[in-house]
PDB file with one MODEL, atoms N, CA, C and O in Angstrom:
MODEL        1
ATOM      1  N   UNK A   1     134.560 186.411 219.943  1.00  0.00           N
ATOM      2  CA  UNK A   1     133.354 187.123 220.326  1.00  0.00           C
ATOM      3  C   UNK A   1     133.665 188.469 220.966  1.00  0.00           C
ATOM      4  O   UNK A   1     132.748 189.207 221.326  1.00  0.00           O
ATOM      5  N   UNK A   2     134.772 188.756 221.092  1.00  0.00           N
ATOM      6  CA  UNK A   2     135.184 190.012 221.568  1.00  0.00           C
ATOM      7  C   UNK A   2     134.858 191.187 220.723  1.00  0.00           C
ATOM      8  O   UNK A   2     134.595 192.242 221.299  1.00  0.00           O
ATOM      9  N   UNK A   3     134.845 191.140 219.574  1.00  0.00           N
ATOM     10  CA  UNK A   3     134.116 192.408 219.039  1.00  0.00           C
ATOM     11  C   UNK A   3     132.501 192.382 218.732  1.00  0.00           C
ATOM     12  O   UNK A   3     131.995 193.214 217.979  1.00  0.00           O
ATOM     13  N   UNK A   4     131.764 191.389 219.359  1.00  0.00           N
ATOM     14  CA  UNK A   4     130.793 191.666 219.431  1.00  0.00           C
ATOM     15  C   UNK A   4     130.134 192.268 220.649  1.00  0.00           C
ATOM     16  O   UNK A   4     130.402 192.209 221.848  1.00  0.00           O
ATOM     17  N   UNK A   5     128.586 193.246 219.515  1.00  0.00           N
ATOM     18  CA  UNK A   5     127.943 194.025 220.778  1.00  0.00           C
ATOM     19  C   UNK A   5     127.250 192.811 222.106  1.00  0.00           C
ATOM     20  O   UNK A   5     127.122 191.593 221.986  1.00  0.00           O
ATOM     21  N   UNK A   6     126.938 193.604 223.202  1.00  0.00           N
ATOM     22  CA  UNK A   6     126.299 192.614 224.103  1.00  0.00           C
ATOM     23  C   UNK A   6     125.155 191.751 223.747  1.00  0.00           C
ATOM     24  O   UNK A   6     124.840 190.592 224.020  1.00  0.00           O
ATOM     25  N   UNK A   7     124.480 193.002 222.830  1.00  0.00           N
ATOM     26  CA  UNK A   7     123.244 192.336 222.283  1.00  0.00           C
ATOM     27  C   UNK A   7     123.436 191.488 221.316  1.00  0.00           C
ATOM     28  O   UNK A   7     122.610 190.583 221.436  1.00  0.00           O
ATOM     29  N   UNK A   8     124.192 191.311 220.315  1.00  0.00           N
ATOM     30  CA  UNK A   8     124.143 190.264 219.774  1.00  0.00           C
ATOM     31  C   UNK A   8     125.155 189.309 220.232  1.00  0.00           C
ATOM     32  O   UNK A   8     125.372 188.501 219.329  1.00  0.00           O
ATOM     33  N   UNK A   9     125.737 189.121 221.092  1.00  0.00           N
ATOM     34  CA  UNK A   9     126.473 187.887 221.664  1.00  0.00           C
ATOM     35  C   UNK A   9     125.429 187.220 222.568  1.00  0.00           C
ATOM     36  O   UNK A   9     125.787 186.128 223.009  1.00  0.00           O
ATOM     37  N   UNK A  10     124.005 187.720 222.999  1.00  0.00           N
ATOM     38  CA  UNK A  10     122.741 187.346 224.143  1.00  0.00           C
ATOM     39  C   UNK A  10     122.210 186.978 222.885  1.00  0.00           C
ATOM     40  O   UNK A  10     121.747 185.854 223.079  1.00  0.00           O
ATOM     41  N   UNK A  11     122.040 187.251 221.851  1.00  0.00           N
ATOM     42  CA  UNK A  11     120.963 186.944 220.752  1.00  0.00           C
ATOM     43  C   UNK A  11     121.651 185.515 219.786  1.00  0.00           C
ATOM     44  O   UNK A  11     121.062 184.767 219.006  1.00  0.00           O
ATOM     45  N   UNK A  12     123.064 185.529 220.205  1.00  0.00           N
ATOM     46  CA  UNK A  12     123.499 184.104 219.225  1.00  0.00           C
ATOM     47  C   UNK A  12     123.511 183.020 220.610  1.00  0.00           C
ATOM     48  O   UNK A  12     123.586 181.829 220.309  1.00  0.00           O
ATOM     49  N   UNK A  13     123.442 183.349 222.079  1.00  0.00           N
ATOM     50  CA  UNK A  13     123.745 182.858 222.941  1.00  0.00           C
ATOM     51  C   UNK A  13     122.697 181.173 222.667  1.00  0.00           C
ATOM     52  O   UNK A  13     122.981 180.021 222.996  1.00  0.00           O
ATOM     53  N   UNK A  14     121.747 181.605 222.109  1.00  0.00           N
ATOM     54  CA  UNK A  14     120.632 180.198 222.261  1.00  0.00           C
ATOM     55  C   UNK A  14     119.576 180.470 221.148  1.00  0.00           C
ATOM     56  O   UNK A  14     119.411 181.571 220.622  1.00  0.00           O
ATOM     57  N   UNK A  15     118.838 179.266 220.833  1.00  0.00           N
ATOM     58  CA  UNK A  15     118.165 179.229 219.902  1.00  0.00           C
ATOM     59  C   UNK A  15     116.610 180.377 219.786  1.00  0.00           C
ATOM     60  O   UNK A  15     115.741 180.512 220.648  1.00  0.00           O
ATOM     61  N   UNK A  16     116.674 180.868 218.809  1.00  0.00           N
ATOM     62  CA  UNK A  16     115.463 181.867 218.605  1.00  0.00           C
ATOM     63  C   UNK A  16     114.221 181.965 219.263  1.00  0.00           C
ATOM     64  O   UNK A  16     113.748 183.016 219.694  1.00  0.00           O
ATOM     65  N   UNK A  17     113.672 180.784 219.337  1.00  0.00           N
ATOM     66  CA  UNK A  17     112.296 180.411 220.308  1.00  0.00           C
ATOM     67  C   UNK A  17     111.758 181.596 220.051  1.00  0.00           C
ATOM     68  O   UNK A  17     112.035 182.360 219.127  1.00  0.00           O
ATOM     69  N   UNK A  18     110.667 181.774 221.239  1.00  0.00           N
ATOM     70  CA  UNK A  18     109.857 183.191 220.677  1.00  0.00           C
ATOM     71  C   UNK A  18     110.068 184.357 221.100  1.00  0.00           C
ATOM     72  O   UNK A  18     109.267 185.025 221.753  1.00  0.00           O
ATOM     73  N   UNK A  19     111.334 184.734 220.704  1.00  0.00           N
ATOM     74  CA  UNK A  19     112.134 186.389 221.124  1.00  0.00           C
ATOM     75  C   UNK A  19     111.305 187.387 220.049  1.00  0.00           C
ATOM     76  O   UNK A  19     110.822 187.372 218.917  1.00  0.00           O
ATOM     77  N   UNK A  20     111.447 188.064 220.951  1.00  0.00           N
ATOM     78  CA  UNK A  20     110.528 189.438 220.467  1.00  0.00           C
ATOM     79  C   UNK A  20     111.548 189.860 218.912  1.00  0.00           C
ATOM     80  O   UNK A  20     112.642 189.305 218.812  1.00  0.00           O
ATOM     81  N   UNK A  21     111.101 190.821 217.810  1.00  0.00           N
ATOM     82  CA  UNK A  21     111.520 191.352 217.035  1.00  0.00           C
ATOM     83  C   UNK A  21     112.553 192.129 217.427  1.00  0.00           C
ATOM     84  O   UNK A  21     113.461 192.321 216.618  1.00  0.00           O
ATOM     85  N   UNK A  22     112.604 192.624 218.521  1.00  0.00           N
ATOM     86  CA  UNK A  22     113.290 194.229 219.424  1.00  0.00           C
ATOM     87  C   UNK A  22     114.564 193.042 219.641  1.00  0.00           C
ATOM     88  O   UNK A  22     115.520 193.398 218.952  1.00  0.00           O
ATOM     89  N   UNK A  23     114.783 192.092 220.187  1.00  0.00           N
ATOM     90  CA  UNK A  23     115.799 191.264 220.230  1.00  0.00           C
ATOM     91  C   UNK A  23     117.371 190.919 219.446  1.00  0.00           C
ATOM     92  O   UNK A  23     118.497 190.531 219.756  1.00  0.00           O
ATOM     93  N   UNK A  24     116.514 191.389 218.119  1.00  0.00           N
ATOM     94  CA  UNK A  24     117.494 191.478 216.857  1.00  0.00           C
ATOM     95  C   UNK A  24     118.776 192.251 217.267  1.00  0.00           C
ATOM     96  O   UNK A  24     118.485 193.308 217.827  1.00  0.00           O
ATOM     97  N   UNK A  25     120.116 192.031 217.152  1.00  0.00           N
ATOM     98  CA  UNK A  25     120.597 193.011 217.075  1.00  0.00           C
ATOM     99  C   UNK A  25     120.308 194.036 215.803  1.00  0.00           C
ATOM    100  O   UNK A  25     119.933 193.676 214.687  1.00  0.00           O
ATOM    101  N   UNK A  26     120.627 195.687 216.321  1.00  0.00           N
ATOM    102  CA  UNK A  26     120.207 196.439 214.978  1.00  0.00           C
ATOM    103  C   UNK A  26     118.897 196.960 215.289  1.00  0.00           C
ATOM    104  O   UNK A  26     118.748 198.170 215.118  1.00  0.00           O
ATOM    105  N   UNK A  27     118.306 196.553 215.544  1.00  0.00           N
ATOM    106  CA  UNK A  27     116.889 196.950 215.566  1.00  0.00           C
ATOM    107  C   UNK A  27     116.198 197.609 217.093  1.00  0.00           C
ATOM    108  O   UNK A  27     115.873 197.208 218.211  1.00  0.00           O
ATOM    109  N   UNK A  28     116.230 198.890 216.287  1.00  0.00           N
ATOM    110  CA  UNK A  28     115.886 200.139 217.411  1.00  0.00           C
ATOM    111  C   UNK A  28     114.244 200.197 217.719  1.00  0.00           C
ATOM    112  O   UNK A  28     113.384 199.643 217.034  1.00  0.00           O
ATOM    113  N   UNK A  29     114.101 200.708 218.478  1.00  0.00           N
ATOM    114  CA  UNK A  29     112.322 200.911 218.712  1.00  0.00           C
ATOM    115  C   UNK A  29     111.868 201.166 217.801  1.00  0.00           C
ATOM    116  O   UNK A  29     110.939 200.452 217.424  1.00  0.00           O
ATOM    117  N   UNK A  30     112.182 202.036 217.175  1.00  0.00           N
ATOM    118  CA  UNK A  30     111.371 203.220 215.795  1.00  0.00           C
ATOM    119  C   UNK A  30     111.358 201.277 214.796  1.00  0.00           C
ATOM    120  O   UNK A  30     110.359 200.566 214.899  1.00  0.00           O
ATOM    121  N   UNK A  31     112.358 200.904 214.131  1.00  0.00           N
ATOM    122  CA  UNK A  31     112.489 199.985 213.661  1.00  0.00           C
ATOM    123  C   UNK A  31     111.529 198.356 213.910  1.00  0.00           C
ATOM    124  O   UNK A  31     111.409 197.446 213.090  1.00  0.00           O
ATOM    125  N   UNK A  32     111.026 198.429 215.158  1.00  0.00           N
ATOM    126  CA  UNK A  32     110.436 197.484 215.510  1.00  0.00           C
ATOM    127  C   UNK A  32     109.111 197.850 215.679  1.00  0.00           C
ATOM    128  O   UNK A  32     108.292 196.951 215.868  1.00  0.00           O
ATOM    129  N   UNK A  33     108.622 199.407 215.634  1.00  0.00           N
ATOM    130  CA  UNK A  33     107.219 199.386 215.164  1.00  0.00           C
ATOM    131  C   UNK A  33     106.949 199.498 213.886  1.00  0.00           C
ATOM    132  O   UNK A  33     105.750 199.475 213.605  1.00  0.00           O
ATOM    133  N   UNK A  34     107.657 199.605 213.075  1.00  0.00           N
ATOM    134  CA  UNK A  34     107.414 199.622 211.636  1.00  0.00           C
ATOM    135  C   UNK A  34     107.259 197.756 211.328  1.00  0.00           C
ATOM    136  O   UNK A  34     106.358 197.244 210.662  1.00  0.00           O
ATOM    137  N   UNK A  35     108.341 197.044 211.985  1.00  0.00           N
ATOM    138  CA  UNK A  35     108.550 195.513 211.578  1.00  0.00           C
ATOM    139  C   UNK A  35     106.940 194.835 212.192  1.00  0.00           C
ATOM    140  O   UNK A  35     106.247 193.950 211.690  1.00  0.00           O
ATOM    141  N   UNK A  36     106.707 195.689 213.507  1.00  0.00           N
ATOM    142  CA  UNK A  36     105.851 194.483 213.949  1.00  0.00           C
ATOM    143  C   UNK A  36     104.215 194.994 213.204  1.00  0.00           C
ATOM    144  O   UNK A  36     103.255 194.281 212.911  1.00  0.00           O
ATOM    145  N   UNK A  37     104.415 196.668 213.048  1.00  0.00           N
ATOM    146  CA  UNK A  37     103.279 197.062 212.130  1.00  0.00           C
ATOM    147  C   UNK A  37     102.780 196.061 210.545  1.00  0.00           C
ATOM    148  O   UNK A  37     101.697 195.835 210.005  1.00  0.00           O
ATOM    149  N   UNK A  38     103.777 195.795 210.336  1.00  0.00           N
ATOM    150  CA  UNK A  38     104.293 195.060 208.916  1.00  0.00           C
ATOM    151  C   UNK A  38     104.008 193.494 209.047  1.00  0.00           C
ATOM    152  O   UNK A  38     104.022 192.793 208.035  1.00  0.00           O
ATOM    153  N   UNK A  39     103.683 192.814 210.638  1.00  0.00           N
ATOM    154  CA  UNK A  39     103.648 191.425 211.031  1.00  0.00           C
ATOM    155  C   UNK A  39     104.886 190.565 211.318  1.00  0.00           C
ATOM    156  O   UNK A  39     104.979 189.350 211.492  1.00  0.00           O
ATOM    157  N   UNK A  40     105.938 191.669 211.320  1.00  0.00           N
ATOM    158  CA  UNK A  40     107.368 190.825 211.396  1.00  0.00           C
ATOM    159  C   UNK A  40     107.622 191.261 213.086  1.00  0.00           C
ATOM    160  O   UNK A  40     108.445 192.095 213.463  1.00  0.00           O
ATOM    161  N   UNK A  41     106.676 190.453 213.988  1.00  0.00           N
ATOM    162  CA  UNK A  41     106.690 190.639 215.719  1.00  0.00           C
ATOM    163  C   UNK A  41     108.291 189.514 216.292  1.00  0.00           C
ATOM    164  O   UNK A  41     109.173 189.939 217.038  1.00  0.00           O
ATOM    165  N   UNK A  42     108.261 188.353 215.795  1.00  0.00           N
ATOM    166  CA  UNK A  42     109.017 187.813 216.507  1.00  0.00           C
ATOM    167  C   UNK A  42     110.260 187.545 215.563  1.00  0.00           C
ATOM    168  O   UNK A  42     110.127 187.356 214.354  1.00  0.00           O
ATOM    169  N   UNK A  43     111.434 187.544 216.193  1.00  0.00           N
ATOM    170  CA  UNK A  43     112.663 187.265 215.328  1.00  0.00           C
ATOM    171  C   UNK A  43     113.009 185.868 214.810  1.00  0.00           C
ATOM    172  O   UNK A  43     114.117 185.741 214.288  1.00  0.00           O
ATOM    173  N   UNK A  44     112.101 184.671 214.897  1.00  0.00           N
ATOM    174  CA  UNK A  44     112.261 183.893 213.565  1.00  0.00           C
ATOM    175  C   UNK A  44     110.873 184.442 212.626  1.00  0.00           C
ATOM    176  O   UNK A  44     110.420 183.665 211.786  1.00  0.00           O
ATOM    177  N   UNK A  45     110.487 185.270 212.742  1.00  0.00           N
ATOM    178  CA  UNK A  45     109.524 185.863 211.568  1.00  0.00           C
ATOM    179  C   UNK A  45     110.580 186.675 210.913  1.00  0.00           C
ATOM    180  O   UNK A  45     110.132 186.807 209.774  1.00  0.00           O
ATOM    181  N   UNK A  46     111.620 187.244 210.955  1.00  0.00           N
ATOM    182  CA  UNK A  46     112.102 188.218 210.442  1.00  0.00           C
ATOM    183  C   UNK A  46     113.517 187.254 209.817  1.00  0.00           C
ATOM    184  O   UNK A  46     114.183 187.560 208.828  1.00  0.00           O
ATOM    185  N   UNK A  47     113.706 186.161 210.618  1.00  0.00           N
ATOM    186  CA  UNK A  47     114.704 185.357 210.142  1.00  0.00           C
ATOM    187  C   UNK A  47     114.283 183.951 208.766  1.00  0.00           C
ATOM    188  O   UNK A  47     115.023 183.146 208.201  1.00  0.00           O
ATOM    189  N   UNK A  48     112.480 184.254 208.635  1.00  0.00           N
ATOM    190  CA  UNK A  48     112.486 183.504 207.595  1.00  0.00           C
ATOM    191  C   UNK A  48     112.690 184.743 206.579  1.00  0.00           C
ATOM    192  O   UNK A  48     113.301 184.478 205.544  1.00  0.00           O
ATOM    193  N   UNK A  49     112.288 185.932 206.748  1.00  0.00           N
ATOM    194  CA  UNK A  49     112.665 186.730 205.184  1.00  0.00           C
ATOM    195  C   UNK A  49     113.612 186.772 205.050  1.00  0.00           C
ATOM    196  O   UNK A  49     113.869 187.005 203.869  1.00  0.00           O
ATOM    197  N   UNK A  50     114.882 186.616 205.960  1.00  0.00           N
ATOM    198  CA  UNK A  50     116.305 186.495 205.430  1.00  0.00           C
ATOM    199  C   UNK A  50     116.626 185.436 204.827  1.00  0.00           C
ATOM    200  O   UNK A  50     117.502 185.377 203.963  1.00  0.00           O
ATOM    201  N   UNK A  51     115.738 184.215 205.348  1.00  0.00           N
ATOM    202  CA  UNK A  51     115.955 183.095 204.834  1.00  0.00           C
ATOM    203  C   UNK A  51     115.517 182.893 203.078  1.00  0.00           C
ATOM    204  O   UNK A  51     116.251 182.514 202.165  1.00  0.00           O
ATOM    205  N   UNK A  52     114.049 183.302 203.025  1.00  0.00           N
ATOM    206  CA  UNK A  52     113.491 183.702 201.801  1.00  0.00           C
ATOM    207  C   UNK A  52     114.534 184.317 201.182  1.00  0.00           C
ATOM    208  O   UNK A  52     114.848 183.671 200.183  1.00  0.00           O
ATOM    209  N   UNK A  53     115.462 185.648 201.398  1.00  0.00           N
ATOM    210  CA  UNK A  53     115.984 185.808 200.412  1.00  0.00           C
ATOM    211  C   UNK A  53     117.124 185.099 200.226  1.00  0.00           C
ATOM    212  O   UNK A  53     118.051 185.899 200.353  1.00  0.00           O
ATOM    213  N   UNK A  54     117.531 184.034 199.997  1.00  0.00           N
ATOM    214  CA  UNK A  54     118.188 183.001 200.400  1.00  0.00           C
ATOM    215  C   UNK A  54     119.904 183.605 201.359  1.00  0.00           C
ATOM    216  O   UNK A  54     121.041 183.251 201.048  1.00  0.00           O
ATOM    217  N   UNK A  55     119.579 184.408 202.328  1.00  0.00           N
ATOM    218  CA  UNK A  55     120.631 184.833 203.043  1.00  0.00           C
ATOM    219  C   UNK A  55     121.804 185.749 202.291  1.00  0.00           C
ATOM    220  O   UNK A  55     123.000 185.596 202.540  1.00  0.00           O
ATOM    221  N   UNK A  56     121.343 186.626 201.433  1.00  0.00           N
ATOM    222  CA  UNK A  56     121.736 187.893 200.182  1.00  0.00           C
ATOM    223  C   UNK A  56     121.352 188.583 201.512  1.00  0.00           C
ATOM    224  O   UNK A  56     120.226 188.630 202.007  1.00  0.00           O
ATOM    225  N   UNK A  57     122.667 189.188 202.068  1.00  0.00           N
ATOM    226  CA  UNK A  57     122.523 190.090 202.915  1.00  0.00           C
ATOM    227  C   UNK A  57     122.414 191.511 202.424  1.00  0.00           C
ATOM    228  O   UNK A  57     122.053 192.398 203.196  1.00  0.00           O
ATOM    229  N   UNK A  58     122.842 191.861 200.625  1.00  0.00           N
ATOM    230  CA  UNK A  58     122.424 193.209 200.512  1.00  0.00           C
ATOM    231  C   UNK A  58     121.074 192.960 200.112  1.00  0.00           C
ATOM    232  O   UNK A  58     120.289 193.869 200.382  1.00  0.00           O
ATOM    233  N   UNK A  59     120.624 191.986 199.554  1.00  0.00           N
ATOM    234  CA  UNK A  59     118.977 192.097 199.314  1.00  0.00           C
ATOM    235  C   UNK A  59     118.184 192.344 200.663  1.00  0.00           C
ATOM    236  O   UNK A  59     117.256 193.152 200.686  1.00  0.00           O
ATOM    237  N   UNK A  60     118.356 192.027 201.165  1.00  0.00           N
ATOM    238  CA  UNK A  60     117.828 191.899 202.804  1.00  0.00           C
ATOM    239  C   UNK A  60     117.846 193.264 203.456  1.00  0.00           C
ATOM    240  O   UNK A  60     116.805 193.774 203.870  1.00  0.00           O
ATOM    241  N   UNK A  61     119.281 193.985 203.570  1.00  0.00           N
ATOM    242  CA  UNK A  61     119.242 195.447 203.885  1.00  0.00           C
ATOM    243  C   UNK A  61     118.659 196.096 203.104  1.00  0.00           C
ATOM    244  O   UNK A  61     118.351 197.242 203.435  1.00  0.00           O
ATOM    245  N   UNK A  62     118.323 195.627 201.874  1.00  0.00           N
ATOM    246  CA  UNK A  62     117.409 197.103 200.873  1.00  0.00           C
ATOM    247  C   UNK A  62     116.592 196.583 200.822  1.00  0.00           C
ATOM    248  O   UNK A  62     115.830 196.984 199.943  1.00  0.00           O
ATOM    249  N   UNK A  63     116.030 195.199 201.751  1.00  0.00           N
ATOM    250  CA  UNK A  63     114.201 195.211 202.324  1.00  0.00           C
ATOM    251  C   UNK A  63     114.080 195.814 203.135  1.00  0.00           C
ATOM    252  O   UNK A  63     113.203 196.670 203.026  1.00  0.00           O
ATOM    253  N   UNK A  64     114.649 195.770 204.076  1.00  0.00           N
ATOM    254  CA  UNK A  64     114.692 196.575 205.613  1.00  0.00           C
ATOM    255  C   UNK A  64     114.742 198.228 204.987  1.00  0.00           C
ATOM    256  O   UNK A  64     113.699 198.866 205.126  1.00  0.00           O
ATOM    257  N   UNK A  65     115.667 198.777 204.453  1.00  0.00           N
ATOM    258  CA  UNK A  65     115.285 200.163 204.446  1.00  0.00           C
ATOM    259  C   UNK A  65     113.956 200.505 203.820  1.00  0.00           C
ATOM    260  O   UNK A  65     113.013 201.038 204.405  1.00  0.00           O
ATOM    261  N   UNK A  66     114.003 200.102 202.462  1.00  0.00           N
ATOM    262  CA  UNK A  66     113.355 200.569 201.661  1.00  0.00           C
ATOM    263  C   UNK A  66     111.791 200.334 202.093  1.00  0.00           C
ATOM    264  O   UNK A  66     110.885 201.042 201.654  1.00  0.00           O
ATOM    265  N   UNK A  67     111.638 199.520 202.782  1.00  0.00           N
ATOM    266  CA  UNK A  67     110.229 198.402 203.297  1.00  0.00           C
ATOM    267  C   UNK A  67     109.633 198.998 204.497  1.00  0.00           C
ATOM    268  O   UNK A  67     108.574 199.616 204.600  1.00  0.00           O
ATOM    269  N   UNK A  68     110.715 198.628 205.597  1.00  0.00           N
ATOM    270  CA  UNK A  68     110.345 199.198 206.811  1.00  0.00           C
ATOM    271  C   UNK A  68     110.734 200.038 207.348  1.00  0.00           C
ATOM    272  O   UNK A  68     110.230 200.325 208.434  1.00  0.00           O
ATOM    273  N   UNK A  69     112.111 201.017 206.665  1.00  0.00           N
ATOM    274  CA  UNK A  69     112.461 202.380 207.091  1.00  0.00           C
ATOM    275  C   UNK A  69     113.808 202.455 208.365  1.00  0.00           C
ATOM    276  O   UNK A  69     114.015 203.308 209.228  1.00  0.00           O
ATOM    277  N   UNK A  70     114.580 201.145 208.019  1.00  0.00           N
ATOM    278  CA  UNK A  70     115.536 200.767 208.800  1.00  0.00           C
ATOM    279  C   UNK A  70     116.699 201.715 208.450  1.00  0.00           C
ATOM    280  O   UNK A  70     116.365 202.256 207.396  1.00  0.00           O
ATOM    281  N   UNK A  71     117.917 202.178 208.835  1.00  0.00           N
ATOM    282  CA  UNK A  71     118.791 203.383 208.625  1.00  0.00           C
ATOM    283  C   UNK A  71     119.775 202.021 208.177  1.00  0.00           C
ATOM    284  O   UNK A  71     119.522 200.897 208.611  1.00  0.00           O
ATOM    285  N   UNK A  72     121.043 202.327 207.155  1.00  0.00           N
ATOM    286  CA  UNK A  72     122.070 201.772 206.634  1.00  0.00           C
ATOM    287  C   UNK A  72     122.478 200.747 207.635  1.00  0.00           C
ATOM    288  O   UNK A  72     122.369 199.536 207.439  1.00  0.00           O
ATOM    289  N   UNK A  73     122.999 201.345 208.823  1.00  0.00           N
ATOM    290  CA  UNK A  73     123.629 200.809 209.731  1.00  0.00           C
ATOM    291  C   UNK A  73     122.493 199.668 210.385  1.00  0.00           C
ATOM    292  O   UNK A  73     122.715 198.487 210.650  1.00  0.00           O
ATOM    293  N   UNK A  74     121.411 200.315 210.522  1.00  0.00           N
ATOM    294  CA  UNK A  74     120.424 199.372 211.199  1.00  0.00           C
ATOM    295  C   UNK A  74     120.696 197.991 210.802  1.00  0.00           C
ATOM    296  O   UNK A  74     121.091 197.071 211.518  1.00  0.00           O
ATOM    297  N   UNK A  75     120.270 197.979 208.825  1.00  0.00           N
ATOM    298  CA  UNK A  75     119.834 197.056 208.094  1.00  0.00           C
ATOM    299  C   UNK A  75     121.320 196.307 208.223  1.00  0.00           C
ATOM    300  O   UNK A  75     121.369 195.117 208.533  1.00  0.00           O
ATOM    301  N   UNK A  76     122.187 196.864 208.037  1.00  0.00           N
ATOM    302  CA  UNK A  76     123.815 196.099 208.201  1.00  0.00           C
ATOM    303  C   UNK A  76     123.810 195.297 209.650  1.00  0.00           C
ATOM    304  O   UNK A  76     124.035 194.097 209.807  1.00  0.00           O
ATOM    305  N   UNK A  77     123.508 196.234 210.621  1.00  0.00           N
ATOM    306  CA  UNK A  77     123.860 195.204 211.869  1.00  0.00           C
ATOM    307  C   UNK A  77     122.691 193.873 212.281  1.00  0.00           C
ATOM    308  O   UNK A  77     122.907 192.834 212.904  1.00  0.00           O
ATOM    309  N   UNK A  78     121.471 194.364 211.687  1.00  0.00           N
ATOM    310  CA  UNK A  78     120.314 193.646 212.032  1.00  0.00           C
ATOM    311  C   UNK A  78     121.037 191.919 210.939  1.00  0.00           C
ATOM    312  O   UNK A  78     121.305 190.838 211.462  1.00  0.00           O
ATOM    313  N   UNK A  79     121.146 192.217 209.607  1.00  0.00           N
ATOM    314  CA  UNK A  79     121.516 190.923 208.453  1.00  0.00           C
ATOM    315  C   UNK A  79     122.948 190.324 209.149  1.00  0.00           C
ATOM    316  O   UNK A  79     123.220 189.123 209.156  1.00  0.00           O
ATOM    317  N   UNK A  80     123.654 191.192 209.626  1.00  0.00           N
ATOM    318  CA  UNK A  80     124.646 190.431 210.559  1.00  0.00           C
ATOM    319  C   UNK A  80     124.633 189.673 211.315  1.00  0.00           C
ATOM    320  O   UNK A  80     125.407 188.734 211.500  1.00  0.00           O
ATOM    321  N   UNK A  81     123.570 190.049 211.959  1.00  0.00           N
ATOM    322  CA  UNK A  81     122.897 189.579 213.668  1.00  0.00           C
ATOM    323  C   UNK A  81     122.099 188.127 212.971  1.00  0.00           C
ATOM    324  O   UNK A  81     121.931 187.254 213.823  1.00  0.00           O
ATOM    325  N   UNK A  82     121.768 187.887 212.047  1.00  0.00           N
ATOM    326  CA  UNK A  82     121.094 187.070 211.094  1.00  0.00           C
ATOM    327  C   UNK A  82     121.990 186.136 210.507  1.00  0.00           C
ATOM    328  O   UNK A  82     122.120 184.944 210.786  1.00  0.00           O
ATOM    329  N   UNK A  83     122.512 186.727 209.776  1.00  0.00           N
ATOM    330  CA  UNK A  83     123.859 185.256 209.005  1.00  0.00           C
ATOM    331  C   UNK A  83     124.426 184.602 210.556  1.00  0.00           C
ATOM    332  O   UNK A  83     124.265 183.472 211.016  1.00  0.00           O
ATOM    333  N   UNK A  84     125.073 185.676 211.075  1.00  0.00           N
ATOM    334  CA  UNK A  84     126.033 185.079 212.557  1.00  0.00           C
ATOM    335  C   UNK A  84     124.741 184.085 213.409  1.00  0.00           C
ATOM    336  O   UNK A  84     125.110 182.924 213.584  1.00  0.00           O
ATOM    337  N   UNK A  85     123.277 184.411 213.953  1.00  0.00           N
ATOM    338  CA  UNK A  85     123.039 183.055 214.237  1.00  0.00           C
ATOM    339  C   UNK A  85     122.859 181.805 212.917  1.00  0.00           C
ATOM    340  O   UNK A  85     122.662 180.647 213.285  1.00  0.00           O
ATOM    341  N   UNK A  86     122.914 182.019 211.850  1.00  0.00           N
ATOM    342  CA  UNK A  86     122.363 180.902 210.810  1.00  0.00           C
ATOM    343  C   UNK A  86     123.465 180.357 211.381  1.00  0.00           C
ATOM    344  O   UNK A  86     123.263 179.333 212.034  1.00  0.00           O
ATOM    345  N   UNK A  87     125.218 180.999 211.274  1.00  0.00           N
ATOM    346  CA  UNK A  87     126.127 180.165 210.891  1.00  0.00           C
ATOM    347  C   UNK A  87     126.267 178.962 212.325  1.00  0.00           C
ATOM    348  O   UNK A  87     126.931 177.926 212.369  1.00  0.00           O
ATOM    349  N   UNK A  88     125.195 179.701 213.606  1.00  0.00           N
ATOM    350  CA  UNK A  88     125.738 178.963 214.911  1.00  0.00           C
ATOM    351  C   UNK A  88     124.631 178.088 215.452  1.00  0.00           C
ATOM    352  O   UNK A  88     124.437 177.682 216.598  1.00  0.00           O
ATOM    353  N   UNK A  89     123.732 177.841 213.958  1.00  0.00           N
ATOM    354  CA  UNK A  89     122.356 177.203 214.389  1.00  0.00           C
ATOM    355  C   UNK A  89     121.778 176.713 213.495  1.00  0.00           C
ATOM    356  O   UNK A  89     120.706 176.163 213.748  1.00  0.00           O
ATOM    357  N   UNK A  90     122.280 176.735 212.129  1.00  0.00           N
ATOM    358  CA  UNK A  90     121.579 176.188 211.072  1.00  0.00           C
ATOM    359  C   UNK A  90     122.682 174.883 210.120  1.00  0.00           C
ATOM    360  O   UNK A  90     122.228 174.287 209.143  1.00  0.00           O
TER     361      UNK A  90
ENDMDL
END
């Protein structure tokens, strides 16, 4: 866990419950009014479309950009922040 950011070592720390969207690692302000504009407010709302796409992390980053206007890096660290809790909770 040493190369992970703070925020996502607090975000795999415990189960999803009802954490805000902004929680995600990856996901900047600008990014979380577009998600929650869109109805994607809490981060298992945003963790069933990863799920939907059956966890295709490039399908997933070219929803996030193309969809909600997430930057490369965003959509990369946010689907990261996503597989890494599936792998510590599903």
């Amino acid at each position: 866990m040493d190369h992970m950011s703070r925020r996502l070592r607090a975000f795999l720390s415990e189960p999803i419950r009802e954490k805000d969207v902004a929680c995600v690692d990856g996901i900047s302000h600008e990014l979380e009014i577009n998600l929650v504009t869109k109805g994607f407010n809490k981060a298992y709302v945003l963790l069933g479309q990863f799920l939907l796409m059956h966890k295709r992390e490039a399908e997933f980053q070219k929803w996030l950009i193309c969809c909600c206007g997430a930057t490369e890096f965003e959509a990369r660290e946010c689907s990261n922040c996503l597989k890494e809790w599936c792998a510590c909770f599903l």
